[in-house]
N, C-alpha and C positions, 0 to 999 in steps of 0.2 A: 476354485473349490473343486478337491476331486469329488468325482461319481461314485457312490455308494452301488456296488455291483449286486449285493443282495437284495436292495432296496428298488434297482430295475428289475431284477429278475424277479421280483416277487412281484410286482406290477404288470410285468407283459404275461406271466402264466396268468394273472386275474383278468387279463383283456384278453387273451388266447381262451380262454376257460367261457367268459361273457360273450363274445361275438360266436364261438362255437354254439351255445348256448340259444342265441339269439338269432340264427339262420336254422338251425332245429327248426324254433318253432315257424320257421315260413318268412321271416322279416327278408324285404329286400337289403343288398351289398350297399344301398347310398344310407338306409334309416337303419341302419346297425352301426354306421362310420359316424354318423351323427349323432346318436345316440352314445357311442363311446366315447368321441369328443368332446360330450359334454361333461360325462362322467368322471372322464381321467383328466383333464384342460389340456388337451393335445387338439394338432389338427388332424384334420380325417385323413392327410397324406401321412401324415405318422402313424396314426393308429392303423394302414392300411399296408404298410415299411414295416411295422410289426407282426402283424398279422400275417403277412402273407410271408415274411421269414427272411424278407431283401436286407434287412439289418444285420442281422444274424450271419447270413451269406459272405455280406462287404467286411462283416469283422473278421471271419475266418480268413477271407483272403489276403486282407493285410496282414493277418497274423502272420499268413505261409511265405508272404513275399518281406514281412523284417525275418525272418527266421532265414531265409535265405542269405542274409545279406553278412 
């Protein structure tokens, strides 16, 4: 089945927006990863691959190395 590309990106701005959110108010980096894991049913290593934009990253890079090819 393909990935609905609006359907992630509206998801990782609402978990970008919540963890930004949620370290505001003082929450430690492990009970905001857990807290969004439960929220979105990811695990905290993805919710953490989003957040911190390592996703985001690897896609552009693949992007520049088929774009090379």
């Amino acid at each position: 089945m393909p990935k609905n590309n609006h359907i992630l990106t509206k998801r990782n701005n609402e978990l970008n927006s919540l963890y930004l959110e949620l370290s505001q108010q003082g929450y430690s980096n492990q009970k905001i990863l857990g807290t969004l894991s439960a929220k979105f049913f990811l695990a905290e290593r993805t919710i953490y691959g989003i957040v911190s934009g390592e996703y985001e990253r690897r896609k552009n890079q693949t992007q520049k190395s088929n774009a090379g090819r």
